[in-house]
C-alpha positions in Angstrom: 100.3 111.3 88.2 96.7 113.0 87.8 97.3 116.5 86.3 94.5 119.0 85.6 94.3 122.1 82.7 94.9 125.0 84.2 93.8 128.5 82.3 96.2 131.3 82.3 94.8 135.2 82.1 96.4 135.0 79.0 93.7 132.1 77.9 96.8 129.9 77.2 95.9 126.6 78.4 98.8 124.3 80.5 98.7 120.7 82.1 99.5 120.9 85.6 100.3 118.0 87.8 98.8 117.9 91.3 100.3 119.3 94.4 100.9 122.7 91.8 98.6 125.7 92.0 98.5 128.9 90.1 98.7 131.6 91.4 97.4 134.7 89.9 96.6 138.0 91.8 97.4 142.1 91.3 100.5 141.7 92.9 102.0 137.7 92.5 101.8 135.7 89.5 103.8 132.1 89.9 103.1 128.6 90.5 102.9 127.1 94.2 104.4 123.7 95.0 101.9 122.1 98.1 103.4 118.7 98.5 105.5 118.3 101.8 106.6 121.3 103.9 107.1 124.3 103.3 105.2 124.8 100.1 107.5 126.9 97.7 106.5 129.7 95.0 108.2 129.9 91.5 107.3 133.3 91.0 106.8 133.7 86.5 109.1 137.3 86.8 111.8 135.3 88.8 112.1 132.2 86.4 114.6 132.2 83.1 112.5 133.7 80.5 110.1 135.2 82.6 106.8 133.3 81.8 104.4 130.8 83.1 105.7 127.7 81.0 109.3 128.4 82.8 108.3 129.0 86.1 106.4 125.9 86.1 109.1 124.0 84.3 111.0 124.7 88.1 107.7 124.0 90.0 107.5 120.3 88.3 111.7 119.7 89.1 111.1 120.7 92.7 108.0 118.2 93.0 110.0 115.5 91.6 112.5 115.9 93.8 110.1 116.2 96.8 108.5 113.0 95.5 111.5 111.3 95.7 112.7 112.1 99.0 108.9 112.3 100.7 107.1 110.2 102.1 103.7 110.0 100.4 100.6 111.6 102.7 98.5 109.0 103.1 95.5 110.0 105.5 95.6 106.9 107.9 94.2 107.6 111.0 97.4 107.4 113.2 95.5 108.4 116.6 92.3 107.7 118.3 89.8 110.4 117.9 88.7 112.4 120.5 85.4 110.7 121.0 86.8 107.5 121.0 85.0 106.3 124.6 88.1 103.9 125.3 92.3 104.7 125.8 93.1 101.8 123.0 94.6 103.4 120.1 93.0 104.0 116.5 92.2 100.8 114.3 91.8 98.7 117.5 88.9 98.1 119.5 87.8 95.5 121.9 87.7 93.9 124.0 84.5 91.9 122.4 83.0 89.2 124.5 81.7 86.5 122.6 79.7 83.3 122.9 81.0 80.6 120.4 78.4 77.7 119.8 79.6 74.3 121.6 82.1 76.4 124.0 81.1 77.0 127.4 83.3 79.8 128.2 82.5 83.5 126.5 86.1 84.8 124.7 87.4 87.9 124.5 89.6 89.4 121.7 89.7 92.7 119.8 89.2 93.7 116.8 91.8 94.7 114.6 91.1 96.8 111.4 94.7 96.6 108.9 94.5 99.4 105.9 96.0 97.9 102.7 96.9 100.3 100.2 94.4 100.0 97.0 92.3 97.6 98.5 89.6 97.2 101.1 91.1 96.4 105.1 91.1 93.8 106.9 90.1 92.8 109.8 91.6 90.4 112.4 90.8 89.3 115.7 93.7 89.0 118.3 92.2 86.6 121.3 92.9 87.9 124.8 90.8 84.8 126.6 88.7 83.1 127.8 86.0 84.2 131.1 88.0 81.3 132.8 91.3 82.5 131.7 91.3 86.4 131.8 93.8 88.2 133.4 95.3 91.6 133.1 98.7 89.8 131.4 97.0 88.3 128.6 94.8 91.3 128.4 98.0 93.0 127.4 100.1 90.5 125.9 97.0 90.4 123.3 97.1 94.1 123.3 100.5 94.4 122.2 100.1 91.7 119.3 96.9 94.0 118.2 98.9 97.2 118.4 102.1 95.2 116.7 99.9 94.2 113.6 97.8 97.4 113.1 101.8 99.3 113.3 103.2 96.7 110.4 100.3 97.2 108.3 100.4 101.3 108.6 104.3 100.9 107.3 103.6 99.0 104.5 100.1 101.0 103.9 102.9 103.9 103.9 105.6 102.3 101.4 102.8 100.7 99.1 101.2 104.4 98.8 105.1 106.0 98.4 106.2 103.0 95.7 102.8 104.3 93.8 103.3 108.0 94.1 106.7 107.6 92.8 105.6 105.3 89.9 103.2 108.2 89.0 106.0 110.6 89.1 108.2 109.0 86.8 105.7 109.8 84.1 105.9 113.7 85.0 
């Protein structure tokens, strides 16, 4: 798991996973978890021996436990956006009308983009039908296949970025 050096007003220098903060004003000294909801303060004056190095010590068992309960955050787009000019939902798009050489129908399919965790997406085309063949049915029978693989590549986008977050944890 990435961690970072954090400097203490002391000048004492400590190695700080991320999702951990310090916090240091007039008032509040302590160490803020910000991984999941609610994020949670371990407070230095609260912790057994009153210091930073202890109250951090309960800020890193709290984000291991989080991590292994959590799901990780991911940032997938789970929704179309607002200027999205069509109802279909995010990571599909279509229908595209398209004139193969040698056929003498246009087809129609959409366009289906499919996050992989560490790697680039893919895309995939889901075919709807030809101008002969196009009805409202396969409009949505092709609809539902689109929707069906963008939703199974989001859940294993999800598990592939949980599995890694909770490699890197093991290391904490």
């Amino acid at each position: 798991m990435p961690a970072r050096t954090a400097i203490l007003p002391t000048g004492a220098r400590i190695r700080v996973p991320e999702h951990i903060q310090r916090i240091d004003t007039r008032s509040t000294h302590g160490w803020q978890l910000r991984y999941g909801k609610p994020t949670l303060f371990f407070s230095d004056s609260k912790a057994k021996g009153a210091s930073p190095r202890a109250s951090l010590k309960l800020a890193v068992d709290a984000l291991r436990e989080r991590l292994s309960t959590l799901d990780a955050p991911t940032g997938l787009q789970r929704s179309a956006s607002a200027s999205k000019q069509n109802d279909l939902p995010a990571g599909i798009s279509g229908p595209i009308l398209r004139q193969r050489p040698g056929r003498a129908a246009p087809e129609c399919h959409f366009s289906v983009n499919l996050p992989r965790y560490g790697d680039k997406p893919l895309r995939r085309s889901v075919y709807i039908a030809n101008q002969n063949t196009y009805s409202k049915e396969r409009y949505q029978e092709a609809l539902d296949t689109a929707m069906a693989l963008r939703q199974e590549a989001e859940k294993a986008y999800q598990e592939a970025a949980t599995a890694a977050k909770r490699r890197a944890a093991s290391k904490l």
